[in-house]
C-alpha positions in Angstrom: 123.8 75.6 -9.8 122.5 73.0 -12.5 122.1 74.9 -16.2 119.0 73.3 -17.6 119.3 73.1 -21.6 116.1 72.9 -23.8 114.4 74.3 -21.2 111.2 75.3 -22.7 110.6 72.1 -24.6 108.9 68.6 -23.2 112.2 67.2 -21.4 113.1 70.3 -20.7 110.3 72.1 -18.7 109.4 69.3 -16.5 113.0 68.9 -15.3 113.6 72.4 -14.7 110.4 72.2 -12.3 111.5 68.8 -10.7 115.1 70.6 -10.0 113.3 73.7 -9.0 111.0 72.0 -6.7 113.9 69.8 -4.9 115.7 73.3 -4.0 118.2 73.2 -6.5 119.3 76.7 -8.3 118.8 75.9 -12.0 119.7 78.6 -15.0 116.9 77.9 -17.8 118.9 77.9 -20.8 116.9 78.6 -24.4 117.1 80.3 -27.6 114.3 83.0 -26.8 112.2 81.2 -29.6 109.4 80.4 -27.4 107.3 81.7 -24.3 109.0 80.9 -21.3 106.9 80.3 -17.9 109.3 79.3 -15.5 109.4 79.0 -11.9 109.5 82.6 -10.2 113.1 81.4 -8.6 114.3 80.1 -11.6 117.1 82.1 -13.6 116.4 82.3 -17.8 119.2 82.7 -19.9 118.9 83.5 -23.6 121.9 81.7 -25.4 122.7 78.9 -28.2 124.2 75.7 -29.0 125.3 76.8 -32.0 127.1 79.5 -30.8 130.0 78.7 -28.0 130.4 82.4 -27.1 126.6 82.4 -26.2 127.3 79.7 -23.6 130.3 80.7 -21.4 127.9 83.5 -19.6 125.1 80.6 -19.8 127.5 78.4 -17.5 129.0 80.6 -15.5 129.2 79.5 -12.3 127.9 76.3 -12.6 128.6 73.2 -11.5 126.2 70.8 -13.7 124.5 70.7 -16.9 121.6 69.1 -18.7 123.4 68.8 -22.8 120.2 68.4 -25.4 120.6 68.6 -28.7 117.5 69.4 -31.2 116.7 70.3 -34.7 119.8 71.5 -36.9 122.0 70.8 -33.7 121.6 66.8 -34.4 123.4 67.6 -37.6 125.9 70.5 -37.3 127.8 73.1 -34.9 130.7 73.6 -32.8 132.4 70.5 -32.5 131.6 68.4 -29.1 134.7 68.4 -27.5 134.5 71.7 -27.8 131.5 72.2 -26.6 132.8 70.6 -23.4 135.4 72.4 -23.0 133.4 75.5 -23.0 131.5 73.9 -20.0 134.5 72.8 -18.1 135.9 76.0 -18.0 132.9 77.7 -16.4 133.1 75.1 -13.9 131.2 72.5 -15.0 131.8 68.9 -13.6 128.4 66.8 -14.2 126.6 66.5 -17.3 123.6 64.7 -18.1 123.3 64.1 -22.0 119.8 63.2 -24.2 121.1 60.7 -26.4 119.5 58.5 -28.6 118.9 54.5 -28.3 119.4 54.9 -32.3 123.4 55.9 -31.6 123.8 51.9 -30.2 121.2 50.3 -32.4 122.2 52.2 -35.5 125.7 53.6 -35.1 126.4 53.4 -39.0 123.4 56.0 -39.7 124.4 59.4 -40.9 121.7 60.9 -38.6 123.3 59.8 -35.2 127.0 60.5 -36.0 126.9 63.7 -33.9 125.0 62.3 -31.1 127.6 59.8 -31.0 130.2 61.8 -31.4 128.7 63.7 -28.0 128.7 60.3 -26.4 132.3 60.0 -27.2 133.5 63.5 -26.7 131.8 62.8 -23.4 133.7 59.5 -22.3 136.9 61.8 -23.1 136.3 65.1 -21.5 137.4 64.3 -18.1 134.1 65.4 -17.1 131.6 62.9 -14.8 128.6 62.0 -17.6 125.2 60.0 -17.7 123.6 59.1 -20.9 120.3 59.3 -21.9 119.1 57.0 -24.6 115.7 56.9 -25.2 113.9 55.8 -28.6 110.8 57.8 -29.6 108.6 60.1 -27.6 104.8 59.9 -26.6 105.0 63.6 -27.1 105.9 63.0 -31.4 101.8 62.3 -31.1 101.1 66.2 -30.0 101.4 66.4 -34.2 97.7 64.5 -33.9 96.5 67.3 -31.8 94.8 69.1 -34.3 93.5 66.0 -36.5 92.3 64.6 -33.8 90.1 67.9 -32.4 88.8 68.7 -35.2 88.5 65.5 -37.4 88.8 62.4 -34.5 91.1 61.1 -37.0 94.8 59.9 -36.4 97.0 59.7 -40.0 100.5 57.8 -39.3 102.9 55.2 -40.9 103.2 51.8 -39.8 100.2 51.5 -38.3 100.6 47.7 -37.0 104.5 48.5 -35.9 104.8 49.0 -32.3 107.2 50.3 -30.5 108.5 51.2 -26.5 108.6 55.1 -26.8 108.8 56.9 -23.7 107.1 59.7 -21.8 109.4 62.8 -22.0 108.6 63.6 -17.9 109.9 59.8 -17.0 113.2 61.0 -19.1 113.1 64.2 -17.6 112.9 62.2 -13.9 116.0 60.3 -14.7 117.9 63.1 -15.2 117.1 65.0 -12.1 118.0 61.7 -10.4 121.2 61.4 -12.5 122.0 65.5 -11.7 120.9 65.3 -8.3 122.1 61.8 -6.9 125.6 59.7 -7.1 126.2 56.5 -8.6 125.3 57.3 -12.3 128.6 58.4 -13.2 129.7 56.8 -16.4 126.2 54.8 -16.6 123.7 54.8 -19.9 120.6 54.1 -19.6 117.6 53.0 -22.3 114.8 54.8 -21.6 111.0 53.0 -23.4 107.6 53.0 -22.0 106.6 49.7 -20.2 105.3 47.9 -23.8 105.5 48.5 -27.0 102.4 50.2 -28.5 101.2 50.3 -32.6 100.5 54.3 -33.6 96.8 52.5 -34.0 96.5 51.4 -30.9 97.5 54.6 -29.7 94.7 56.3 -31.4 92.6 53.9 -29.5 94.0 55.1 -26.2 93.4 58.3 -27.3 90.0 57.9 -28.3 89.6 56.5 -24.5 90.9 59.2 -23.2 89.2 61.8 -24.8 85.7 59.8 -24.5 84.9 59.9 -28.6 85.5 57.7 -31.4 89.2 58.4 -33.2 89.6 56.9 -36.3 93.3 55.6 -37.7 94.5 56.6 -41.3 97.6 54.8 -42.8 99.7 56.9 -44.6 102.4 56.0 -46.8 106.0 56.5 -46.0 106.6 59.6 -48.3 103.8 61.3 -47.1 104.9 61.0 -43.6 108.0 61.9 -44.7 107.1 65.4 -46.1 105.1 66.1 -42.3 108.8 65.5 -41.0 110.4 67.6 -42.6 108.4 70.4 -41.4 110.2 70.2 -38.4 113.2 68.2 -38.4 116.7 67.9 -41.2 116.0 65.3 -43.9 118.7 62.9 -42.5 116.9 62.2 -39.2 113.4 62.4 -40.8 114.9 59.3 -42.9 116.0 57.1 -40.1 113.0 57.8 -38.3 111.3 56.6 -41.0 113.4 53.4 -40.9 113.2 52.6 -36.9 109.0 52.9 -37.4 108.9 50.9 -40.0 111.3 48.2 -39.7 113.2 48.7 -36.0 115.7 46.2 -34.9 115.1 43.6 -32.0 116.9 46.3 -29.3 114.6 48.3 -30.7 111.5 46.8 -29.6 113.0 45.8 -26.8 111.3 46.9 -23.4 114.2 48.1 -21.0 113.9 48.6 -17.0 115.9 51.0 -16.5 113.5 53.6 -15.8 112.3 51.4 -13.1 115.8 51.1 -11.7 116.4 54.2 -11.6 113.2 55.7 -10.1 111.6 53.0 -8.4 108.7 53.0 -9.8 107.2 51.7 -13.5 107.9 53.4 -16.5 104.3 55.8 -17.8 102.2 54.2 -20.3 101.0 55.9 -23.2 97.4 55.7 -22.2 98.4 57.0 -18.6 100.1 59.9 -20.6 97.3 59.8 -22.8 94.7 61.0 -20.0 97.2 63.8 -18.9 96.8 65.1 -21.8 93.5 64.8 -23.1 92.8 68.3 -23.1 95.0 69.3 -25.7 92.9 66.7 -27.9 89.6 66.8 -26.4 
């Protein structure tokens, strides 16, 4: 049995489906915060990362896991190792963890020291492990859902800074491949789109996609900053701000590993852009 954390969200969803649909028994793990439409042989389990006594029934009698951490998780709870240890002793041995490319590019930044401290609790557990380590996600753009419906208008920082962020269902693919196949024990893997793309050019692509003009508004840092921190901890909302504004040369670096792993090129944004351009239209 694989459990399947984060299973309602982007990553999530599609790899509980691509586990699903290769005849694996998956255990949909989530907090009960949001609908859940899951696959009619697929087990939901109501439980926390917060909270380790949730967990043990979560992992019961399993033998892999998919670890994400979101939100207040990315700051604080149980300690990793512990974590871990929680998972080894339902019977655990695999575990796919959702990094960040920020814990190698930016290991000093107060936002990533629990993702790295995952990563390291990880090496240390005993345990067989891939990382995950992708940098942003096409799917940050759902925010411009509703500007861009009712207003064709797409307000963002750093409009001329691009970027390789990734489609969540390409991370979601590597995963299955790294729960499902050998030979990614002890690997990481950086996960970007195929190019880098400016947040104006991908108001373009969405303007393609839904067939109507989309305008691009630049907004300042701070105000960006206040729409973060609607929905993620001030830390990570700052270093955010500081990879989309000035990233590092790894971080606008393409990488192929998405193409190693899977065979196939990594999505584009506009390719993502038309699978989704009802949620816009």
């Amino acid at each position: 049995m694989i459990v399947v954390t984060g299973a309602t969200g982007n990553i999530g969803s599609t790899l509980v489906g691509l586990l699903a649909g290769a005849g694996e028994e998956v255990r949909a793990v989530s907090r009960g915060q949001r609908p859940v439409d899951l696959p009619a042989q697929v087990e939901h389990v109501v439980a926390d990362l917060g909270d380790l006594d949730s967990l043990s029934p979560a992992f019961e009698g399993a033998d892999a896991l998919f670890l994400l951490i979101t939100g207040e998780q990315l700051i604080t709870g149980p300690e990793p190792g512990e974590l871990l240890k929680t998972a080894a002793a339902a019977g655990i041995r695999r575990v796919v963890f959702v990094s960040s490319q920020g814990a190698v590019t930016r290991p000093d930044s107060a936002g990533y020291a629990r993702t790295i401290a995952f990563e390291h609790a990880l090496a240390e557990s005993g345990l067989a492990w891939t990382s995950l380590r992708p940098g942003g996600f096409f799917s940050n753009t759902f925010a411009w859902i509703e500007s861009v419906r009712t207003q064709r208008t797409v307000a963002a920082p750093f409009g001329e800074v691009g970027l390789p962020a990734v489609d969540p269902a390409d991370i979601a693919a590597v995963a299955a491949a790294a729960l499902l196949d050998d030979g990614h024990d002890g690997r990481a893997y950086t996960l970007t789109g195929p190019a880098t793309i400016t947040p104006r050019a991908q108001a373009a692509a969405l303007a393609e996609a839904v067939d109507a003009p989309v305008s691009f508004a630049e907004l300042t840092p701070a105000q960006a900053k206040q729409n973060m921190l609607r929905f993620m901890p001030e830390s990570v909302a700052d270093h955010t701000l500081t990879i989309l504004g000035t990233p590092t040369a790894e971080e606008i670096q393409v990488s192929g590993d998405i193409e190693r792993v899977l065979g196939r090129p990594a999505t584009s944004y506009a390719q993502w852009a038309r699978r989704h351009r009802t949620l816009f239209a």
